[in-house]
C-alpha positions as CSV (number, residue, x, y, z in Angstrom):
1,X,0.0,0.0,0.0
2,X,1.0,3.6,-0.8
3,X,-0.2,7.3,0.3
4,X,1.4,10.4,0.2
5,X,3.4,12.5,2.9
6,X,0.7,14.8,4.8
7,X,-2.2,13.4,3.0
8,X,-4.2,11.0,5.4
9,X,-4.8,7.1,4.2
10,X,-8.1,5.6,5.3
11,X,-8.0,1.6,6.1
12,X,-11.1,-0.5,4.8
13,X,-11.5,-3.9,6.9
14,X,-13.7,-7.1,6.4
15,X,-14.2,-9.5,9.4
16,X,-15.1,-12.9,9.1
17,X,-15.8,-16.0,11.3
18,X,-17.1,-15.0,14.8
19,X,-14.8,-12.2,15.2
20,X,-16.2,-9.5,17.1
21,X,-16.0,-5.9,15.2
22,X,-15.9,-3.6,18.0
23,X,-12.7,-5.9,19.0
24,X,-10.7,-5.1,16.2
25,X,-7.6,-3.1,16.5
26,X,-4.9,-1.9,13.9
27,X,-1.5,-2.6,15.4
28,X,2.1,-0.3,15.0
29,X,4.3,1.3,16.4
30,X,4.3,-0.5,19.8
31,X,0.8,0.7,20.2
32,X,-2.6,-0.6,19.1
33,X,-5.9,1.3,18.0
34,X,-9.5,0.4,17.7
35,X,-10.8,0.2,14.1
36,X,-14.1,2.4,13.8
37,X,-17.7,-0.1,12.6
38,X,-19.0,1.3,10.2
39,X,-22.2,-0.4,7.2
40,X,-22.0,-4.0,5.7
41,X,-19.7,-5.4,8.6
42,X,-17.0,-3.2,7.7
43,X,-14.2,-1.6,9.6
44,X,-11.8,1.4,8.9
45,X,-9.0,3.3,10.8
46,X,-7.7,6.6,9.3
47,X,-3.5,7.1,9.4
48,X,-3.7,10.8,10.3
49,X,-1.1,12.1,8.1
50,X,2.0,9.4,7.9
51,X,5.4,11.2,7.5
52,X,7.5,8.1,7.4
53,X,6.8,3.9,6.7
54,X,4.5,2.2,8.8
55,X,4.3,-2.0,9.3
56,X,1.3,-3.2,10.5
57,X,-1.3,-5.7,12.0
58,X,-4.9,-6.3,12.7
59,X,-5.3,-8.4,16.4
60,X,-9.1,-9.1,17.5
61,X,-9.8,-12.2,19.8
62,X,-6.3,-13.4,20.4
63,X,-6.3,-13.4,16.2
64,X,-3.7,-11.6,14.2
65,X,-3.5,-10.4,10.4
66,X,-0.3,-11.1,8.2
67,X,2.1,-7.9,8.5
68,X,1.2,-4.9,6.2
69,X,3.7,-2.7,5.1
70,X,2.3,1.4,4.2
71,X,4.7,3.4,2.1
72,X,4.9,6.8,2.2
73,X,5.9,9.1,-0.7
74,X,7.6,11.6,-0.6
75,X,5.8,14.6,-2.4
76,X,7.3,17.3,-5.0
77,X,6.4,20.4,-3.1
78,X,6.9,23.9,-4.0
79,X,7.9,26.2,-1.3
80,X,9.1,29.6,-2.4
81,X,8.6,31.3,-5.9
82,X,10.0,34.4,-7.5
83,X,10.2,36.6,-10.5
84,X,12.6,39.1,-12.1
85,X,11.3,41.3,-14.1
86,X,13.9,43.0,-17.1
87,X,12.4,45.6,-18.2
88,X,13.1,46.8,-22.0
89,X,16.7,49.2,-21.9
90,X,14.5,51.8,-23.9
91,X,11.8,52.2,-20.8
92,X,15.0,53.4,-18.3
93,X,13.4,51.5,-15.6
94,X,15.2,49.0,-12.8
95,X,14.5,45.8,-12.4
96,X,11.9,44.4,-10.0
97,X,11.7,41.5,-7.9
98,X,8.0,39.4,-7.0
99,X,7.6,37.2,-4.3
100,X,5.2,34.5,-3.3
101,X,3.2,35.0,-7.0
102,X,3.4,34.5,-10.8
103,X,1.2,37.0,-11.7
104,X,2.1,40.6,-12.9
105,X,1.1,43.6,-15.2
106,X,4.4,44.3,-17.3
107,X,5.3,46.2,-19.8
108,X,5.5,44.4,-23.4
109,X,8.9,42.7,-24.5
110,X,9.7,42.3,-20.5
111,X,12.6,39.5,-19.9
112,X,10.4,37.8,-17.0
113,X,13.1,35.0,-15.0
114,X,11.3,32.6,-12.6
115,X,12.9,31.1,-9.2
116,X,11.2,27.9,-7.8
117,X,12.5,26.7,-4.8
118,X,11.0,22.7,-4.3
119,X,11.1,19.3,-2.4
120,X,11.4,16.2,-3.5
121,X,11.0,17.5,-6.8
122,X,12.6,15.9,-10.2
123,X,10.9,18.2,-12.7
124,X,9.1,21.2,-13.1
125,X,6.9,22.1,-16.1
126,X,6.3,24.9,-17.6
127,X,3.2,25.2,-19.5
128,X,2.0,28.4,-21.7
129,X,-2.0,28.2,-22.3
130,X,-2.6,28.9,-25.9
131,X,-5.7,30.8,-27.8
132,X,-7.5,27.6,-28.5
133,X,-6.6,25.7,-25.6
134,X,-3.1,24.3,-27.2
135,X,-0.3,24.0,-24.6
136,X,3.2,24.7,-25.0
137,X,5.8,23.0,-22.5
138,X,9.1,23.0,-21.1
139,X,11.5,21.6,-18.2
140,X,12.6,24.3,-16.0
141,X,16.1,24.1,-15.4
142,X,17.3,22.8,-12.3
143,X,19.8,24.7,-10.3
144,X,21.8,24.8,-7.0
145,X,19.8,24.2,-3.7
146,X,17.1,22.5,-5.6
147,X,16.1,25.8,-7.2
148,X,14.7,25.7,-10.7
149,X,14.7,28.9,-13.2
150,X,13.5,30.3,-16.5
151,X,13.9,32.9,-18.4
152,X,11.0,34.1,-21.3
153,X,10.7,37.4,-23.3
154,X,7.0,38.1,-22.7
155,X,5.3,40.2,-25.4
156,X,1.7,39.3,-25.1
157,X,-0.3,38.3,-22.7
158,X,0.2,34.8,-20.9
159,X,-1.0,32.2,-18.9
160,X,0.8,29.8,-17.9
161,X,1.2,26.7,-15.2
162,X,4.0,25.4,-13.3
163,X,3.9,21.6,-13.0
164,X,5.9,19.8,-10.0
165,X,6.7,16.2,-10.8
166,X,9.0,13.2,-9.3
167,X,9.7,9.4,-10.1
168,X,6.6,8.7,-7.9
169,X,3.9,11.4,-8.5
170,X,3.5,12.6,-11.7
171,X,2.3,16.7,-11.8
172,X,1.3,16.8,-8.2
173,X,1.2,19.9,-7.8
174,X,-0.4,22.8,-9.6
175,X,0.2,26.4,-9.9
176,X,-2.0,28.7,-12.5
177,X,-1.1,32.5,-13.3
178,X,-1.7,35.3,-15.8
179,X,1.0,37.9,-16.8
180,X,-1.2,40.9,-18.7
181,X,1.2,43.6,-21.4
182,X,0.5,46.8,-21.3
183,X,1.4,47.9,-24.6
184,X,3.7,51.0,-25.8
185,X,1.1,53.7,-26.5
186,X,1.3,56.4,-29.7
187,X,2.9,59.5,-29.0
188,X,0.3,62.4,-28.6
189,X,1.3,65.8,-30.3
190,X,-0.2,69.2,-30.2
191,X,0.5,72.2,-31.7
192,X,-0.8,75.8,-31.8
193,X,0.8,78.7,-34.3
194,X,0.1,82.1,-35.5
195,X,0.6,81.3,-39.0
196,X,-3.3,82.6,-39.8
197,X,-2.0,85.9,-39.0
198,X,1.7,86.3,-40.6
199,X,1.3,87.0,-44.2
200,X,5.0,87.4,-44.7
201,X,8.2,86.8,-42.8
202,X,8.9,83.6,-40.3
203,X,6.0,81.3,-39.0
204,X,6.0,80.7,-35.0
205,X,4.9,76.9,-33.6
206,X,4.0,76.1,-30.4
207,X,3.9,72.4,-29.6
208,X,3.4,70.0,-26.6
209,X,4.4,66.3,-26.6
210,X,3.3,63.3,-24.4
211,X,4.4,59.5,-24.4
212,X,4.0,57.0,-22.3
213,X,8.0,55.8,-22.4
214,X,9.7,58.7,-24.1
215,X,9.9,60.4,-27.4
216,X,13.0,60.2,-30.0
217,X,12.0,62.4,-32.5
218,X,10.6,65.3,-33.6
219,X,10.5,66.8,-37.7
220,X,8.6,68.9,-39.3
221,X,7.9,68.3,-42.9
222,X,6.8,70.9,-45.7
223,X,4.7,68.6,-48.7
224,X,4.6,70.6,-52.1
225,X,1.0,70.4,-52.8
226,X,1.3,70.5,-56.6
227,X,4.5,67.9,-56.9
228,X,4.3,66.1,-53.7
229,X,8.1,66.5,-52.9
230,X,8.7,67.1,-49.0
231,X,11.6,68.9,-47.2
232,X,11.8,67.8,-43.4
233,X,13.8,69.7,-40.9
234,X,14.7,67.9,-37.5
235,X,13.8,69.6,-34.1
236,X,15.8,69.0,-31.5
237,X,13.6,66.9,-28.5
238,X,14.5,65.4,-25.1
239,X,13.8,61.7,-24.4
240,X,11.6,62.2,-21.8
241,X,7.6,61.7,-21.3
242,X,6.4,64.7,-21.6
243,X,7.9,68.6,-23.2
244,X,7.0,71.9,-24.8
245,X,8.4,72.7,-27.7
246,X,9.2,76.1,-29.6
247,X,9.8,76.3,-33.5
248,X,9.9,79.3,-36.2
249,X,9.4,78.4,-40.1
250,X,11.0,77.8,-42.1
251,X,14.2,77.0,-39.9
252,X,15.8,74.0,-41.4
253,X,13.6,73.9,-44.6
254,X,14.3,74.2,-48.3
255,X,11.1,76.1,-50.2
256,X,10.8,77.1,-53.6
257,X,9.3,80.6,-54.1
258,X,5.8,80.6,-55.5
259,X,5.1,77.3,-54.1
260,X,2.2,76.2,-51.9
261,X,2.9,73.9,-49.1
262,X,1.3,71.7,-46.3
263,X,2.6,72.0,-43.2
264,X,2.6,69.2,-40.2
265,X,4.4,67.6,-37.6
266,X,5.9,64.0,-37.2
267,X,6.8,63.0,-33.4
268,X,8.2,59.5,-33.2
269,X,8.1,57.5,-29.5
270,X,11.5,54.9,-28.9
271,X,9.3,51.9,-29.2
272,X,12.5,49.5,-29.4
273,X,10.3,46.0,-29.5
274,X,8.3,46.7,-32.2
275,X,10.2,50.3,-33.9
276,X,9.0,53.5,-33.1
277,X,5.6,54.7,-33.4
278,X,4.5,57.9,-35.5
279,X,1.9,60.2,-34.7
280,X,1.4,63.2,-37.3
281,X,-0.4,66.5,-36.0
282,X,-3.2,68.9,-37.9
283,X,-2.1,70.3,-41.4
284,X,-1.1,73.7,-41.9
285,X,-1.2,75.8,-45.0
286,X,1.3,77.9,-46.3
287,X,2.3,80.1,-49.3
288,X,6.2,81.2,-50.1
289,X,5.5,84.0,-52.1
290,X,7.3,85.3,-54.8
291,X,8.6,88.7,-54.3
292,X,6.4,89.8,-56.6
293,X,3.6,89.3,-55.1
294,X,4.9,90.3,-51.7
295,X,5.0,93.5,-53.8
296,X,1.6,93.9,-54.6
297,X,0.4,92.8,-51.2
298,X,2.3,95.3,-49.7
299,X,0.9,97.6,-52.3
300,X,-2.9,96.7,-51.6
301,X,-2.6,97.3,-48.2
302,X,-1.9,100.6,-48.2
């Protein structure tokens, strides 16, 4: 017979003959205990727990059983459990440590390293719950002190189930968890200028800029709206979350006179798991004028 360490094993005994039920004692360990009646002229006696072997003997009327041997097996437990989290380089963040759970809201393309501490333990499986119900597995490699780790790049979200096997009990334990991305968001631009009200002369923009992780670029770009060609002029940015910018047209642009143009912004975040995101702002319009007709403006006007 076989039960488990700190599981209880219940003992299911049939008398026959002229043996006497509520004489019937389970013998071990140099002491003897009364087996309980219960329906159909059975008897059972619960072992409360067993942490080691146990031989043993039924007596009743000056008649004992054969010798019975109980083996106890040792269970895989799990005792402690971590996770690092490595967060992307690009996000400028430290890394963080979880204890005592598997699940966590991350950031996407976070290096996520698990520590299982265990007993009696042979293997540990790692399972990642598909769409569709289809399961993906792998060992966990062992380590020192009976420690097993893993190391996964998550960049969706996952669930997932840590399996605890040994030569004797096959997934005996069970551990379920969830680890939910967040995303890298678009970069929000917005921009305010006075170019309604400049007929000639240098254009003035005033621009705010928000991202969830940082932006790395900033451009303006001038469309031709008869050919189509574009001239882009870089403005300089910080890599940080949020900032105001200040920009006068057409500083680091190449117009041709008597041209119309459209005008808008480009503001790229530092996305570096999927490349960075664009976000463009409203369209402005704007006429180089020739010099010519600077003239005759001038001349209307007064």
């Amino acid at each position: 017979m076989e039960t488990v360490e700190d599981a209880s094993f219940k003992l299911v005994i049939r008398t026959v003959g002229e043996l006497i039920p509520e004489n019937v004692r389970v013998v071990y360990g140099g002491n003897s205990y009364y087996a309980v009646p219960g329906e159909d002229g059975l008897l059972s006696y619960v072992f409360e727990f067993p942490q080691e072997d146990i031989e043993f003997y039924m007596e009743g009327n000056s008649v004992n059983s054969k010798l019975y041997f109980l083996k106890v097996l040792s269970a895989p437990k799990i005792t402690d459990f971590s996770m690092e989290l490595k967060y992307p380089a690009y996000l400028n963040k430290t890394s963080d440590t979880i204890n005592n759970t598997g699940n966590a809201i991350i950031p996407i393309g976070t290096e996520v390293t698990w520590f299982v501490a265990s007993q009696n333990t042979k293997t540990l499986d790692f399972t990642i719950n598909g769409n569709k119900g289809e399961a993906k597995g792998e060992k966990m490699v062992s380590a020192d002190n009976g420690r097993f780790v893993l190391s996964k790049k998550i960049l969706k979200n996952t669930a997932y189930e840590i399996r605890s096997s040994n030569e004797h009990l096959k997934e005996f334990e069970t551990l379920s968890y969830q680890l939910e991305v967040v995303t890298d968001e678009y970069p929000k631009i917005f921009v305010q200028s006075d170019i309604d009200s400049v007929s000639r002369g240098p254009v003035q923009f005033l621009g705010q800029l928000t991202d969830d992780y940082g932006i790395s670029r900033l451009q303006i770009v001038a469309k031709d709206i008869e050919s189509g060609q574009q001239s882009i002029g870089r403005i300089n940015t910080q890599d940080s979350d949020f900032e105001e910018f200040f920009y006068v047209f057409p500083e680091g642009i190449l117009l041709e006179e008597g041209r119309t143009y459209e005008l808008y912004f480009e503001v790229f975040d530092n996305d570096a798991i999927k490349g960075p995101k664009k976000t463009v702002s409203q369209t402005f319009r704007y006429r180089n004028k020739t010099i010519q007709e600077e003239e005759e403006e001038i001349l209307f006007t007064l």
